[in-house]
C-alpha positions as CSV (number, residue, x, y, z in Angstrom):
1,X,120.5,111.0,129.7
2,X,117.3,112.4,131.7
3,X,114.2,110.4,130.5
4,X,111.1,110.1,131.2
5,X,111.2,106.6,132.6
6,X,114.4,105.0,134.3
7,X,114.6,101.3,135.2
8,X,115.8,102.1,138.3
9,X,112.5,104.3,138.9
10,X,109.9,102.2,137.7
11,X,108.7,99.0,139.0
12,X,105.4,99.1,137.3
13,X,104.1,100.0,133.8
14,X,101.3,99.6,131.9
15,X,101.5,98.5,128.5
16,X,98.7,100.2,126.3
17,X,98.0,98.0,123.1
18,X,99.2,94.3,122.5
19,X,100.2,94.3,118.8
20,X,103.7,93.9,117.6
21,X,105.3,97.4,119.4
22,X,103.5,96.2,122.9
23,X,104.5,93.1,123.0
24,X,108.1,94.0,122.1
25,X,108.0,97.1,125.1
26,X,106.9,94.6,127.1
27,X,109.6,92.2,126.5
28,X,111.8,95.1,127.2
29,X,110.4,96.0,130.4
30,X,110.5,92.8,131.6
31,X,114.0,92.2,130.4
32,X,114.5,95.3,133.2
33,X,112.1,93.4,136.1
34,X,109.2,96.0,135.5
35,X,106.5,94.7,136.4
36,X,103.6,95.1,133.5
37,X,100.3,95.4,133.4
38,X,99.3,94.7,129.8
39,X,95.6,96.1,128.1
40,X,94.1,95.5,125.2
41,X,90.8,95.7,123.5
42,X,91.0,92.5,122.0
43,X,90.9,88.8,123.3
44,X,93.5,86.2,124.5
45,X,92.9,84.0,121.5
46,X,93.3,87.3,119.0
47,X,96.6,88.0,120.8
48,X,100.0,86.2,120.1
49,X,101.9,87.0,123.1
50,X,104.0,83.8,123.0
51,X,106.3,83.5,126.4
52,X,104.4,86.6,127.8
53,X,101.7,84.9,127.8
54,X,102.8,82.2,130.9
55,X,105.0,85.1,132.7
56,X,104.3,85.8,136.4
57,X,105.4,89.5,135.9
58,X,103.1,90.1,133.6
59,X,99.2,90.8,134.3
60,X,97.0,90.8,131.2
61,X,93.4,93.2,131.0
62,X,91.9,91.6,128.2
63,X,88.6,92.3,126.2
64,X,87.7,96.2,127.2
65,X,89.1,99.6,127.3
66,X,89.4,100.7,130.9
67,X,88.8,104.4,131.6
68,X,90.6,104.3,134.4
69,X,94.0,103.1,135.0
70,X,93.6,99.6,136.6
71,X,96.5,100.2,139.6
72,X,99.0,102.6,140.1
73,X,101.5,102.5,137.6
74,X,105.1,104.7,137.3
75,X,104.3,105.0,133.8
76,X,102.2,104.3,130.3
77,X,103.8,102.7,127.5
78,X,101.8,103.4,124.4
79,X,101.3,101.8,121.4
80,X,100.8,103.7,117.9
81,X,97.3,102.9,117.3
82,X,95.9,104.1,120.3
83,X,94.6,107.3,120.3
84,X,96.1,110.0,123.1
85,X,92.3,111.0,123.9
86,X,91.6,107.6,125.2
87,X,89.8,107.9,129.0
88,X,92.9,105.9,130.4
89,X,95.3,108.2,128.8
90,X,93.1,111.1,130.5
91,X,93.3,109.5,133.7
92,X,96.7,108.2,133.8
93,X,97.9,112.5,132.9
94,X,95.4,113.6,135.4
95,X,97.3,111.9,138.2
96,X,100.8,112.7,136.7
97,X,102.0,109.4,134.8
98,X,104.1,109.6,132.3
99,X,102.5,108.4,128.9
100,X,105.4,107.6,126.1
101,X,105.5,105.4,123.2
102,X,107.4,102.1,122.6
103,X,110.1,103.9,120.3
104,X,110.6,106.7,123.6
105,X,110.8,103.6,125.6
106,X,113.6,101.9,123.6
107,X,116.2,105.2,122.7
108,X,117.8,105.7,125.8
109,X,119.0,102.1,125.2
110,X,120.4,102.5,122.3
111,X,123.8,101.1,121.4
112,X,124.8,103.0,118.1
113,X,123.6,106.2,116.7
114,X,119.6,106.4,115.3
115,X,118.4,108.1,112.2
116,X,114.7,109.0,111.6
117,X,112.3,109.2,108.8
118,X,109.3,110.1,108.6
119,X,106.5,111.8,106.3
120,X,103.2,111.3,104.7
121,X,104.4,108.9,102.2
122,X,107.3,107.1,101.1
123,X,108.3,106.5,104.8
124,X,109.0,102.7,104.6
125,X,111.0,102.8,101.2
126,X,113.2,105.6,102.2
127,X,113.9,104.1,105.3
128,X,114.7,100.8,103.4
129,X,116.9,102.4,100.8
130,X,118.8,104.1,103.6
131,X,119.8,101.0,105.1
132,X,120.7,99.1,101.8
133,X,122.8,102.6,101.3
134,X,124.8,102.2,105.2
135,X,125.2,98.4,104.7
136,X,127.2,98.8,101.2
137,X,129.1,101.3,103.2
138,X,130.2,98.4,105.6
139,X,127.8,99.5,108.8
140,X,126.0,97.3,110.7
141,X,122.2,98.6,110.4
142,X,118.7,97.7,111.9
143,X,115.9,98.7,110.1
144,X,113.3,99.2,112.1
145,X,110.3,101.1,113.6
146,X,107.5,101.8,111.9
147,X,107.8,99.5,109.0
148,X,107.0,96.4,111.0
149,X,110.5,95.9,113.2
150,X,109.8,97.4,117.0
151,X,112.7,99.5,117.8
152,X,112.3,97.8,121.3
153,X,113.1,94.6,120.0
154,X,116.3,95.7,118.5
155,X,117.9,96.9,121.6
156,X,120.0,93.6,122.1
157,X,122.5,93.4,120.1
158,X,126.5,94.1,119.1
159,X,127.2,98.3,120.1
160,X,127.8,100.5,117.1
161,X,124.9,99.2,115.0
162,X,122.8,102.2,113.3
163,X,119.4,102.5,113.9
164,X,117.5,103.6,110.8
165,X,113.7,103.9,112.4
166,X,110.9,104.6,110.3
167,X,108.4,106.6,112.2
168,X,104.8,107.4,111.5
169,X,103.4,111.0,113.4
170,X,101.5,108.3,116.1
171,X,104.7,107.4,117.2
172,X,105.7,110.9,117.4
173,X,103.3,112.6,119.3
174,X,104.7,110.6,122.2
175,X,107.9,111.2,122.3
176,X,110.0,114.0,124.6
177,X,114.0,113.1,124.3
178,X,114.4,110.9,121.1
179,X,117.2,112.4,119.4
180,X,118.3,110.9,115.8
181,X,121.6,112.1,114.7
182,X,119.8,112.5,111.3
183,X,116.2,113.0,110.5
184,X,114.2,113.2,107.7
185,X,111.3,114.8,106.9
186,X,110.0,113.7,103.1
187,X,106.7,115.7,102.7
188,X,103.2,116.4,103.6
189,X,99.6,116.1,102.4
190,X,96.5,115.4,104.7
191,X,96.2,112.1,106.6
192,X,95.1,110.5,109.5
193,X,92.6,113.6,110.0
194,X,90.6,110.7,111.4
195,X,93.0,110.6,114.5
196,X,95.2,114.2,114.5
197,X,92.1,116.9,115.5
198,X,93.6,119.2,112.1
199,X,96.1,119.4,109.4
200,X,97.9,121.4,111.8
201,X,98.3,119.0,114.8
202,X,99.3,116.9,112.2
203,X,102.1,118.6,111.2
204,X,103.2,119.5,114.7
205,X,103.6,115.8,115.0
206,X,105.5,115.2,112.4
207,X,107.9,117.6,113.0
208,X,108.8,116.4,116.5
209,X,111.1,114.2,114.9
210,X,113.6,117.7,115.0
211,X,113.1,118.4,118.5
212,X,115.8,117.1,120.0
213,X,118.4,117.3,118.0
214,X,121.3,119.8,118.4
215,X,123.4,122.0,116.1
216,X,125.8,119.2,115.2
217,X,122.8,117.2,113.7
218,X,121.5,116.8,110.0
219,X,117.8,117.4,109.1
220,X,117.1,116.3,105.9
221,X,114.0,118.3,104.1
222,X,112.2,118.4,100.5
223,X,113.0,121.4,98.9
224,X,110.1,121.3,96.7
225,X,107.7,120.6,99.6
226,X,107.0,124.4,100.4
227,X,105.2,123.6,104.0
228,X,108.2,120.9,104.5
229,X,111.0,123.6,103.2
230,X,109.8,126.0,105.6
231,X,110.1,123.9,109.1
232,X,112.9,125.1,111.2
233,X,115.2,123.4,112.8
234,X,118.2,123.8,115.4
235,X,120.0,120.9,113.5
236,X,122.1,121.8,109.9
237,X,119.2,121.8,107.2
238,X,119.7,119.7,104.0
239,X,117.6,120.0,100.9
240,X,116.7,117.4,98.4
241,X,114.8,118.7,95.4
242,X,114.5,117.2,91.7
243,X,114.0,120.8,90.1
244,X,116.2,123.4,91.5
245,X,120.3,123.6,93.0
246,X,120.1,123.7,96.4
247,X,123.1,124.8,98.5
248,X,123.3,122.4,100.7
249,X,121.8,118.7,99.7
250,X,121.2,117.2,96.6
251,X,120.1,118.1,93.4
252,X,118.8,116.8,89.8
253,X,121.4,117.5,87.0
254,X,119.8,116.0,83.8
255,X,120.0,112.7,84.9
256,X,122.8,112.8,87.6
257,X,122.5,113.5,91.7
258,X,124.3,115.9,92.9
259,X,125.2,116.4,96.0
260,X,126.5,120.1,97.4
261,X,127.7,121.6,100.5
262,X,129.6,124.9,101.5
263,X,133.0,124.7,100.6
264,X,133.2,121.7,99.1
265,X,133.5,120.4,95.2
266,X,130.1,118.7,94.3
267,X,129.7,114.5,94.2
268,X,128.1,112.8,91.8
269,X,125.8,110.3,94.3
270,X,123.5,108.8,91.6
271,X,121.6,108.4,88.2
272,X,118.7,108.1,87.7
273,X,119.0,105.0,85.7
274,X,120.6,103.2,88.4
275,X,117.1,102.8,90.4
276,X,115.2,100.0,90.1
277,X,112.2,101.6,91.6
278,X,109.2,103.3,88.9
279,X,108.0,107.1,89.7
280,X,109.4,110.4,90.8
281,X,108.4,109.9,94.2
282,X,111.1,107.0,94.5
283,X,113.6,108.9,92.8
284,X,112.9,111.6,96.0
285,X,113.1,108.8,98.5
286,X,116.2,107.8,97.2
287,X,117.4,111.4,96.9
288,X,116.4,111.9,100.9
289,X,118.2,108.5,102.0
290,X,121.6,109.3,99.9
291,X,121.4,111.8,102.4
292,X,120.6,110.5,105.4
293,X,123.6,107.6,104.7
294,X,126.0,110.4,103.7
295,X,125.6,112.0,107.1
296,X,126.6,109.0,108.8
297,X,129.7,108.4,107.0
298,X,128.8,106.4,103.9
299,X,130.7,107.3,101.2
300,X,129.3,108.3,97.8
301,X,129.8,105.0,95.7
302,X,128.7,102.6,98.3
303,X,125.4,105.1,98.4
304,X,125.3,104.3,94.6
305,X,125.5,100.6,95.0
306,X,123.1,100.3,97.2
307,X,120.4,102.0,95.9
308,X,121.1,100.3,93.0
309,X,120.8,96.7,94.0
310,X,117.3,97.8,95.5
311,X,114.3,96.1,94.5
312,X,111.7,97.6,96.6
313,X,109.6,96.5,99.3
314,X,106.0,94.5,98.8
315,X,102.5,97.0,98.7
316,X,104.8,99.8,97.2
317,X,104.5,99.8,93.2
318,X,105.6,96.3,93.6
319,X,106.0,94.5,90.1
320,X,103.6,91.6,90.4
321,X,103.6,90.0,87.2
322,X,103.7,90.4,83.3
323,X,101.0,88.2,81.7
324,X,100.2,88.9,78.0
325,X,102.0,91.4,77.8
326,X,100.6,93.5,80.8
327,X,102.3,94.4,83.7
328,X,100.6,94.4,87.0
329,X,101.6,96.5,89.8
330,X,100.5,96.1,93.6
331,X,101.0,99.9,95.6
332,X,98.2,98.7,98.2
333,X,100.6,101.0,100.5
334,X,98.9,104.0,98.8
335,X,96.3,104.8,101.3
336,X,96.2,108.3,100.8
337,X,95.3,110.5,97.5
338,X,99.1,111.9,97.6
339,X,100.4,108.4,97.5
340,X,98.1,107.5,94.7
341,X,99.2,110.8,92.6
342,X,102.8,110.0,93.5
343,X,102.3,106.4,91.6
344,X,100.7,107.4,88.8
345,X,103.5,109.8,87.7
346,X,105.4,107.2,87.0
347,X,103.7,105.9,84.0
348,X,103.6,107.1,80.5
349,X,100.3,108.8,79.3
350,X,97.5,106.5,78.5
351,X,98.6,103.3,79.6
352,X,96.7,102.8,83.1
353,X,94.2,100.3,84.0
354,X,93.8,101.8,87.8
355,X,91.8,100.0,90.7
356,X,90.7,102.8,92.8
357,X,88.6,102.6,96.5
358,X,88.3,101.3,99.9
359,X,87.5,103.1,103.0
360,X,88.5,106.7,102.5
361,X,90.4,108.9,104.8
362,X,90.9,112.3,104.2
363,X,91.4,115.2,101.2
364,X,89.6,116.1,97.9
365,X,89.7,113.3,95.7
366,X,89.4,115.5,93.0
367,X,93.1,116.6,93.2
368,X,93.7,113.3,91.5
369,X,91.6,114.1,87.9
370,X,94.3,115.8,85.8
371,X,96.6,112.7,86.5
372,X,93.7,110.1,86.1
373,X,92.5,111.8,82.8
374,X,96.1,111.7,81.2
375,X,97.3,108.8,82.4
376,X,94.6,106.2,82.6
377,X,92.3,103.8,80.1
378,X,89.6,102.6,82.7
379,X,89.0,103.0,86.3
380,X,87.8,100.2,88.4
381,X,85.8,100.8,91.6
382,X,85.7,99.0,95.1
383,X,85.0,99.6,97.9
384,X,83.3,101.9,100.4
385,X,84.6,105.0,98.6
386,X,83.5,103.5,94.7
387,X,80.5,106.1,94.9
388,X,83.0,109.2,95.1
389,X,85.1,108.7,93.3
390,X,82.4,108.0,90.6
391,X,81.1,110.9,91.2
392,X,84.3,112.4,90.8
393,X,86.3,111.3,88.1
394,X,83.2,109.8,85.8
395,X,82.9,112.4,83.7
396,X,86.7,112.4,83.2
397,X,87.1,108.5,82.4
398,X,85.3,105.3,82.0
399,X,84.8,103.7,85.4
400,X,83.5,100.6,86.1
401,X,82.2,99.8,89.6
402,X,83.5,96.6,90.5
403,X,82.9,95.9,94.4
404,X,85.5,93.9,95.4
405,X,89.1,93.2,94.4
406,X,88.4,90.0,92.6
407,X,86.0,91.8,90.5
408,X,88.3,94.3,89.5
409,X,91.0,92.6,88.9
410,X,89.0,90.4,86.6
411,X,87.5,93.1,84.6
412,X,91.0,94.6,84.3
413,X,92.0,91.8,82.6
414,X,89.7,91.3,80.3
415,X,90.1,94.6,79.1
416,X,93.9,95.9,79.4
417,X,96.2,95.1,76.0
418,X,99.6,94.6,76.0
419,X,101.7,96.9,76.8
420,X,99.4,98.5,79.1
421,X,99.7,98.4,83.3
422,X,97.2,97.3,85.6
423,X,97.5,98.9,88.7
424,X,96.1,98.6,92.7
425,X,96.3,102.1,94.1
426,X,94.0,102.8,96.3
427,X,94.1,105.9,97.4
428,X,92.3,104.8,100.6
429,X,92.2,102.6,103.8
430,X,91.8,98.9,103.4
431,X,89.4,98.5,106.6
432,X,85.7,98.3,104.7
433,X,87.1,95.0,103.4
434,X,90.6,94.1,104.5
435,X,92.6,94.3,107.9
436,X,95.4,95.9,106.6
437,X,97.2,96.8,103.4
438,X,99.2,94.4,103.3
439,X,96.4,91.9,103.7
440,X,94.9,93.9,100.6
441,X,97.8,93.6,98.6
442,X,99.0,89.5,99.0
443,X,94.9,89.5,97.9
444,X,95.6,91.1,94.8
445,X,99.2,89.6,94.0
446,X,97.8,86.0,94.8
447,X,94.5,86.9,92.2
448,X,97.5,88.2,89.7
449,X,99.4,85.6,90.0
450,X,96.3,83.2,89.6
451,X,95.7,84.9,86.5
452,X,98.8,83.3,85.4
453,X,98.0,80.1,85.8
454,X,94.8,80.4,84.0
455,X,94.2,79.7,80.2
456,X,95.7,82.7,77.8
457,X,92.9,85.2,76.8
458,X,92.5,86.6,73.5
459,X,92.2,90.3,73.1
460,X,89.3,92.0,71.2
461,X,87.1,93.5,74.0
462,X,86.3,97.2,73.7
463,X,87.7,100.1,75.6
464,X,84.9,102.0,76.0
């Protein structure tokens, strides 16, 4: 396979971006006696490079962003959160270096086939419920990539494993001969305008992930997405849509999944009562990843059993607790206003207590006021973003600016009866007050689950 970078050409890389992805290319490169020169922004003591850290190989530029490259290098080994505009980038293209990310770095060691997913939301779960789908099929799967496992760091391993690789459009824009046997594209909305110049560049990124592949490939689309429906690709096309037949994919039929192809008798592969997971964005997730593990040879009742023994992942509508009656739901993973519209379809009419806010990103938070005004009581407010979406949705709803997290989640339950659902969806970034999501989310679980442990409230405070 002709790549960009060969062990046997290289003898020194750079290593762009020390967080879990860098540290695992490096690992790789060293595993290959490259020599690495590794840069990051941050600080030794902010780092956990573990072995790395005492390795002779390894040179460490610590503290700063060069503009320049610090040497001469074969080759750039990014990592997803740094931008490609970045003066080192500019210099290291200028004199001809190759610049490719961690997952580009890791294919062409590959010891099994790879399937990708990617799209603006439902990324991680899709990729998850693929996985649980292959294993109850009997294969031997790593799931990996963008949902927190570095492809790099899977390359040891037994041959013949499947690689399902979650992959976020950073990721893609720097890759040139990554080619998944099956791909998946599961929508689109605006995101990360912050980093892609347009909606367009955006797109172009994402649908990288079908570059590669060849005629004997699967690419798995959303039929209902129109700008997703339309991408072309050289590999067979296969549809997943809940509200039309599609002839070749899978399909709604009352409460059954169907799946059809040319020529063939259609499969039950699920119902919808076998998920575990709440909304009609899971039920597409799990649509696209019956799908992706039916074109790598897992057969339709293992597909069934293992969507059905999934529980979900933590930050995605995860099922904190009941107290009282209430059920409390953590989707911190809903950084975006699609992801937050996706959630909230899930619920019956009425019955919302919704924590709203953070640092926002892109899109017209007014897209989400039809949904908010049917399906939530009370809004609560934190965050860098609480003044829009005021200004927004107040005329619409009660909202209550709360500030922070604790706040809200205190004023949610004070107010939400039972049978009602409190629920963290953000619809934005977590940076004005958090690190990450996930950091945002074990915030509010551990404040639910504290809630718990507290004395039993009586009900009786008004609505408004």
């Amino acid at each position: 396979m002709k790549t960009p970078w060969s062990e046997n050409d290289w003898k020194r890389a750079l290593v762009y971006g020390l967080g879990v992805s860098g540290v695992a290319a490096t690992r790789l490169l060293r595993d290959r006696d490259v020599a690495v020169t590794a840069v990051d922004r941050r600080g030794f003591e902010e780092l956990e490079l573990g072995d790395l850290a005492g390795d002779p190989g390894v040179e460490l530029v610590l503290g700063a962003d060069p503009r320049v490259l610090p040497g001469a290098f074969d080759g750039v080994v990014l990592s997803p959160g740094i931008a490609l505009d970045q003066p080192l980038l500019r210099d290291a293209r200028r004199l001809g270096v190759p610049v490719i990310s961690e997952v580009e770095l890791a294919f062409p060691f590959l010891n099994g086939p790879a399937v990708g997913i990617t799209g603006s939301n439902g990324k991680s779960t899709t990729t998850a419920l693929a996985g649980a789908a292959l294993r109850a099929s009997g294969h031997r799967v790593e799931v990996c990539g963008n949902i927190g496992v570095p492809l790099a760091s899977r390359v040891r391993g037994e041959a013949g494993r499947i690689f399902v690789i979650e992959l976020s459009s950073f990721q893609l824009e720097s890759v040139d001969t990554f080619r998944p046997h099956a791909a998946a594209l599961l929508n689109l909305s605006a995101d990360h305008l912050d980093r892609h110049r347009d909606f367009e560049s955006y797109r172009r990124a994402k649908e990288r992930i079908f570059a590669r592949q060849h005629d004997d490939d699967i690419a798995v689309l959303n039929a209902d997405d129109p700008q997703v429906a339309a991408i072309g690709a050289r590999a067979r096309r296969r549809f997943f849509s809940r509200f039309r037949r599609v002839e070749d994919g899978c399909y709604m039929d009352g409460e059954r999944v169907v799946e059809t192809s040319p020529g063939s008798e259609p499969v039950e592969l699920f119902r919808t009562g076998d998920l575990q997971l709440v909304g009609d964005h899971n039920l597409e997730n799990a649509m696209a990843a019956a799908l992706l593990a039916r074109s790598m040879g897992a057969d339709s009742a293992a597909v069934r059993s293992g969507l059905a023994a999934f529980t979900g992942l933590p930050h995605r509508l995860e099922r904190v607790a009941t107290l009282d009656g209430v059920t409390w739901y953590n989707d911190s993973k809903a950084t975006n206003i699609d992801a937050t519209r996706r959630s909230l379809t899930g619920f019956p009419d009425g019955s919302l207590h919704l924590i709203l806010g953070g640092r926002f990103k892109a899109g017209d938070p007014a897209v989400l006021a039809d949904l908010v005004e049917v399906k939530t009581r009370r809004v609560y407010l934190i965050g860098e973003a609480a003044e829009l979406f005021e200004q927004t949705l107040g005329e619409i709803v009660e909202c209550e600016r709360c500030g922070d997290l604790e706040s809200a989640v205190s004023a949610a339950h004070a107010r939400a009866d039972a049978g009602e659902v409190v629920l963290l969806s953000p619809a934005c970034a977590s940076f004005d007050q958090y690190e990450s999501f996930e950091g945002r989310g074990e915030h509010f679980s551990s404040l639910v689950v504290g809630l718990g442990a507290g004395p039993r409230r009586s009900h009786g405070g008004e609505h408004g």
